[in-house]
C-alpha positions in Angstrom: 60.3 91.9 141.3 58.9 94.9 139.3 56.9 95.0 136.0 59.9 96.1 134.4 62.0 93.3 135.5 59.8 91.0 135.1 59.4 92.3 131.0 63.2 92.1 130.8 63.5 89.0 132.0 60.7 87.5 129.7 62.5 89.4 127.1 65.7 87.7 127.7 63.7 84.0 128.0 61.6 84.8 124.2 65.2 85.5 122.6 67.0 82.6 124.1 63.5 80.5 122.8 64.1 82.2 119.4 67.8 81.5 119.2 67.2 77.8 120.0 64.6 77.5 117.6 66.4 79.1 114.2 69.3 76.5 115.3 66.5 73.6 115.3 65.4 74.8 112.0 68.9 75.3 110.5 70.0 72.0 111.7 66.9 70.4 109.8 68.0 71.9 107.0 71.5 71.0 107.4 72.6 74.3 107.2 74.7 73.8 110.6 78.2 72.4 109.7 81.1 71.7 112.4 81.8 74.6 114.5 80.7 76.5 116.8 79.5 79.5 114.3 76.2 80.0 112.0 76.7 81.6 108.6 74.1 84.5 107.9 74.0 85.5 104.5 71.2 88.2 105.2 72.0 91.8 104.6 72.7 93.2 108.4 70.8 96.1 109.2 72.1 99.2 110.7 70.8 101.0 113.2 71.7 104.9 113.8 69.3 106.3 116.4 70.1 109.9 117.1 67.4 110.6 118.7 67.9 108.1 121.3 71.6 108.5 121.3 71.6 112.2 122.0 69.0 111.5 124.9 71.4 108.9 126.3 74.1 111.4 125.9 72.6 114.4 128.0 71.8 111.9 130.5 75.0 111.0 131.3 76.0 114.3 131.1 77.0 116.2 134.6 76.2 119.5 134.9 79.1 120.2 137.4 80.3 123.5 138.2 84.4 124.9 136.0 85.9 124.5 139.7 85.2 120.6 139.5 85.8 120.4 135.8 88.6 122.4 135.6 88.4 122.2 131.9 89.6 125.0 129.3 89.9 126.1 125.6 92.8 128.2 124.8 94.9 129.4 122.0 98.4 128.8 122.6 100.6 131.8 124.6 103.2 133.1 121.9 106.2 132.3 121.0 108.8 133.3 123.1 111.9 134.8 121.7 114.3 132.1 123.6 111.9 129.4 122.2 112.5 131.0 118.7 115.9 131.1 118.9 116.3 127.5 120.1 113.9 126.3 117.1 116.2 128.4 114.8 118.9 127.3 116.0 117.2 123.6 115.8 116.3 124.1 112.1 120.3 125.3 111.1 121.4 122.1 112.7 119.5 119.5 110.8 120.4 121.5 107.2 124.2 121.3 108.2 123.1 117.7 108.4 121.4 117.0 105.0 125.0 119.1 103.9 127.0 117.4 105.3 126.1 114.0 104.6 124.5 112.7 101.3 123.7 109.3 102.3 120.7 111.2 104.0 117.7 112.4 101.9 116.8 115.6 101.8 113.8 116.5 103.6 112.0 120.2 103.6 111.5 121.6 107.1 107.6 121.5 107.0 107.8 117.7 106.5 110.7 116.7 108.5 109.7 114.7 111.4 112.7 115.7 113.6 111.6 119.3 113.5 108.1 118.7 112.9 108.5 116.8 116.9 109.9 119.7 117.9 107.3 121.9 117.0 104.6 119.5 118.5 106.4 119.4 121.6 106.8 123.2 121.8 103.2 123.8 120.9 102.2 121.5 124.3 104.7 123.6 126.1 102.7 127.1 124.9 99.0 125.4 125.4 100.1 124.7 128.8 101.3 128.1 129.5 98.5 129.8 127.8 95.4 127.5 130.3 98.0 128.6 133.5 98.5 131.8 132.6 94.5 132.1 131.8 93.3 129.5 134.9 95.5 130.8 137.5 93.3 134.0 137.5 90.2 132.3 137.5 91.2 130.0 140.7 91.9 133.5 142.7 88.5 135.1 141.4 86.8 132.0 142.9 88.8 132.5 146.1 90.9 129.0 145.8 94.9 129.5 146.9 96.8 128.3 144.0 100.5 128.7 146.4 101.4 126.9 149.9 101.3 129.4 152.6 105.6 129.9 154.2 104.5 128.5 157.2 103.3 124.9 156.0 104.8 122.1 157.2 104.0 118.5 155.2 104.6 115.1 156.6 107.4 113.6 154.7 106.2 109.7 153.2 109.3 108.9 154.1 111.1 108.3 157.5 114.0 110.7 158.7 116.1 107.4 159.3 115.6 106.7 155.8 116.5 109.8 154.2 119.7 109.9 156.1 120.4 106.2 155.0 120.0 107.5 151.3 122.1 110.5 151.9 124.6 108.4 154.0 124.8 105.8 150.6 125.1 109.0 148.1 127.8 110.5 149.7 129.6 107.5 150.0 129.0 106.6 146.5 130.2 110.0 145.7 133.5 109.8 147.8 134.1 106.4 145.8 133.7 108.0 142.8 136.5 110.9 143.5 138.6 108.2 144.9 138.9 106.4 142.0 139.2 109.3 139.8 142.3 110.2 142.1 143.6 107.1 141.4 143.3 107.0 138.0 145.0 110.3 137.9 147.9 109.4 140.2 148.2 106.3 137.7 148.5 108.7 135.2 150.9 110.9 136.8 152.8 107.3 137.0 152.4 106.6 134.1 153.8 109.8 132.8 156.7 109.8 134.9 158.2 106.3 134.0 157.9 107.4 130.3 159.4 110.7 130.6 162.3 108.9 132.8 162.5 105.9 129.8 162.8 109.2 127.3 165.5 110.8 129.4 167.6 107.1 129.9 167.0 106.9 126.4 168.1 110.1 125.1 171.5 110.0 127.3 172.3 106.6 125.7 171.7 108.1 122.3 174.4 111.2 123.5 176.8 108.7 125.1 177.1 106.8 121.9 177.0 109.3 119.9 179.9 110.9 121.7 181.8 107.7 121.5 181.0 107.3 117.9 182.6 110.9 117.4 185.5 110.1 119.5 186.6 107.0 117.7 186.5 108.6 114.2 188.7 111.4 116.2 191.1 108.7 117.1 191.5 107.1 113.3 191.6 111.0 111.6 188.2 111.4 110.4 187.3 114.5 112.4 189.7 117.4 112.8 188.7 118.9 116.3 187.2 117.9 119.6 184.5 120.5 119.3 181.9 117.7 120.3 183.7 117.7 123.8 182.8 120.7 124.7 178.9 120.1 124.0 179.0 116.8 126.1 180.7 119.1 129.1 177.8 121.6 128.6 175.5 118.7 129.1 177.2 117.2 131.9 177.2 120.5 133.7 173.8 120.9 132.9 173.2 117.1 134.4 175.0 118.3 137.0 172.9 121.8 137.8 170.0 119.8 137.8 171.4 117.0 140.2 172.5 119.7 142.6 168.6 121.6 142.2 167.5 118.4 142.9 169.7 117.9 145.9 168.4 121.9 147.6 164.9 121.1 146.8 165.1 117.3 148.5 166.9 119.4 151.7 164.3 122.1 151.5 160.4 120.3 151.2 162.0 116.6 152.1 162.3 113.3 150.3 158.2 112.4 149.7 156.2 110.2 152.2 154.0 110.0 154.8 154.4 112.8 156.8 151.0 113.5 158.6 150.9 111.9 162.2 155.1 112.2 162.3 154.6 114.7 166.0 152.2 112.6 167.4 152.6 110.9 171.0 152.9 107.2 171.1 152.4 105.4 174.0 155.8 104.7 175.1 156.7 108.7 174.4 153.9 109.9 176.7 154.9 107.4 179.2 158.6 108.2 178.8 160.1 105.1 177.8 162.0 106.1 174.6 165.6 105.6 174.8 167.4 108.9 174.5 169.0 108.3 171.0 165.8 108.2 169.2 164.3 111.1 170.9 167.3 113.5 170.0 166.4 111.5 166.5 163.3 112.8 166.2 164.3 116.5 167.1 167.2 116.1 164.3 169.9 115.6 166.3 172.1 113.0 165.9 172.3 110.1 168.4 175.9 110.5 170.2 176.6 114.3 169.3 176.5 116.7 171.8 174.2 119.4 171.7 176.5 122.9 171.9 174.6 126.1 172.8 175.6 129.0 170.3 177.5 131.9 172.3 176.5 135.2 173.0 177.5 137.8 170.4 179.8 139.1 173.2 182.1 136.0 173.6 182.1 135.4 169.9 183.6 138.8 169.2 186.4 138.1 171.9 186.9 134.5 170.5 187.9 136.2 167.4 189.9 138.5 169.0 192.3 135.8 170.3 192.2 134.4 166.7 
């Protein structure tokens, strides 16, 4: 053990002695009441050694060189004119706020702590820019590479099996997400269509009564003419049109369905097993009619001849 432990040590025993021996006096006294605490009513004396403190201080001080500090004072870069324009734009959005709403006070810009965030937030955003643009610089002077050279290749954390498993789950997540948005939309369409065909039922009712209405105060002399015919003949002509467009368009693009995977080979048509009537079926013949072949343009011409 060295002289200087050996001091501190004795130190430590004389204060421990001390302590023990202003508790023996105090409890002769009967100053010591239950607890675990002394009260001191003497004036506490404070110590502020600058001398000392400042020594400490430069001891612990490193004198390391600004590569392994890295540390900088700056003013902040200026303002640049997108910033401005989004704090402007910032500023004319809370006043249409305090205008348009009196339950809110009125606060002035310089003390309003929405903008005042803002403004905090944007003046980080130029100190930062301001020690990169200033440091950046400095790095290359000293020789340090502040970019990754094209040709560097880094080990992922990661495995490859992972990242495809993640991939794998966010592409299915979002094919789930458009297939229910589909279906919500083909709902919709549903929807839509059943109200519009409730509207139509609806409206003809209306007509058809109304029409009967009309003819019954024909029939006892309240109305002079059968004008009102003539509008419900319009409309069932119109009905009709509509029936028969419906009728070319149903012949032309079909009647709906499934019709993907309609041409493909089964088993029993690649083995040759279908009867005959269902393959003639599936060509759009018939089953039982006889498949003609059309005549050459030379026989049709004598056919009508003998005509």
């Amino acid at each position: 053990m060295t002289d200087f432990e050996m001091e501190e040590s004795g130190s430590e025993y004389e204060s421990e002695d001390n302590s023990d021996a202003e508790l023996q006096a105090a409890f002769e006294r009967g100053d010591l009441k239950p607890g675990l605490n002394v009260e001191y009513y003497g004036e506490r004396q404070k110590v502020n050694d600058i001398a000392k403190l400042l020594a400490k201080t430069k001891e612990l001080r490193l004198e390391l060189p600004w590569l392994e500090r890295l540390d900088m004072i700056n003013n902040p870069a200026p303002l640049a004119p997108e910033l401005a324009v989004q704090l402007e734009k910032h500023e004319q959005k809370r006043a249409n706020q305090f205008k348009g709403n009196a339950k809110i006070p009125y606060i002035s810009p310089e003390e309003d702590p929405v903008l005042n965030d803002f403004k905090r937030e944007m003046l980080f955003h130029r100190q930062a820019q301001s020690a990169v643009l200033e440091g950046i610089p400095r790095l290359h002077e000293l020789g340090i590479k502040t970019r990754r050279p094209d040709d560097y290749f880094a080990e992922m954390a990661k495995s490859d099996e992972l990242m495809q498993k993640v991939r794998s789950n966010l592409q299915a997540k979002q094919q789930g997400q458009a297939k229910s948005e589909r279906i919500k939309q083909i709902r919709e369409q549903r929807k839509m269509g059943k109200m519009l065909a409730k509207q139509t039922k609806v409206q003809r009712e209306a007509e058809k009564k109304d029409m009967l209405d009309k003819l019954k105060k024909f029939r006892k002399g309240k109305l002079k003419n059968l004008d009102f015919l003539d509008d419900a003949k319009a409309l069932e002509a119109k009905q009709k049109q509509s029936a028969q467009n419906r009728k070319q368009r149903n012949k032309k693009f079909g009647f709906g369905g499934k019709k993907k995977g309609l041409k493909r080979n089964t088993k029993a048509s690649a083995a040759g097993l279908e009867t005959e009537g269902k393959s003639r079926r599936q060509r759009g013949v018939k089953a039982g009619a006889s498949v003609n072949k059309r005549m050459g343009k030379s026989r049709r011409i004598k056919a009508k001849g003998k005509k």
